[in-house]
N, C-alpha and C positions, 0 to 999 in steps of 0.2 A: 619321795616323789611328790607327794600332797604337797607338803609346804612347800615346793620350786613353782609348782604350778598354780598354788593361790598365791604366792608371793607376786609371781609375771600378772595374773590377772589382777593383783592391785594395783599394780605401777602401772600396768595397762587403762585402768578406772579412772586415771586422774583426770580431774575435767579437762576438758582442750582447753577452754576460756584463760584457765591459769599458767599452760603452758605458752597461749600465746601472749600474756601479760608479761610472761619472765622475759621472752624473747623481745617484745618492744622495751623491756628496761634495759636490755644490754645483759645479761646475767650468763655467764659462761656456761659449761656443764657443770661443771664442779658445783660453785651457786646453786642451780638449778636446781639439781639434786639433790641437797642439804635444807635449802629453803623452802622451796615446792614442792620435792617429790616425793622426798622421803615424809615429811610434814601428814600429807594427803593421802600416802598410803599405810602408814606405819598403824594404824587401828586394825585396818585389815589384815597386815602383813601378824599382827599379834595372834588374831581367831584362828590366819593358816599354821602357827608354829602351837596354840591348844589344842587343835586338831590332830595336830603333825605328833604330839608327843601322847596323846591318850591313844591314837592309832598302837605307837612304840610300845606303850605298857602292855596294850592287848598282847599284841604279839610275842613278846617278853614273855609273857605270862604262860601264854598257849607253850610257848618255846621250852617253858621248863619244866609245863609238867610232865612230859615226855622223859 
């Protein structure tokens, strides 16, 4: 669940400025997203999946000593 949710709020982060630049270039979705959005949020989107997998290990961990 972490990482779904820091992932939306990166793609959420992206400046506007850049989304309205892609749209006065003409740039599809497809574009869009490859160029711009994944570009601007793919840092962030990296912190929510170290996050997302040191959460996993705790869990793991607790889960086995039982």
């Amino acid at each position: 669940w972490p990482f779904l949710i820091l992932t939306r709020a990166a793609v959420a982060g992206v400046h506007p400025r850049l989304l309205e630049v892609s749209r006065a270039l003409g740039f599809g979705l497809f574009t869009r997203v490859f160029k711009i959005i994944l570009p601007a949020a793919l840092p962030r989107i990296f912190v929510a999946l170290r996050l997302a997998v040191g959460l996993t290990l705790i869990v793991a961990v607790t889960c086995e000593a039982d």
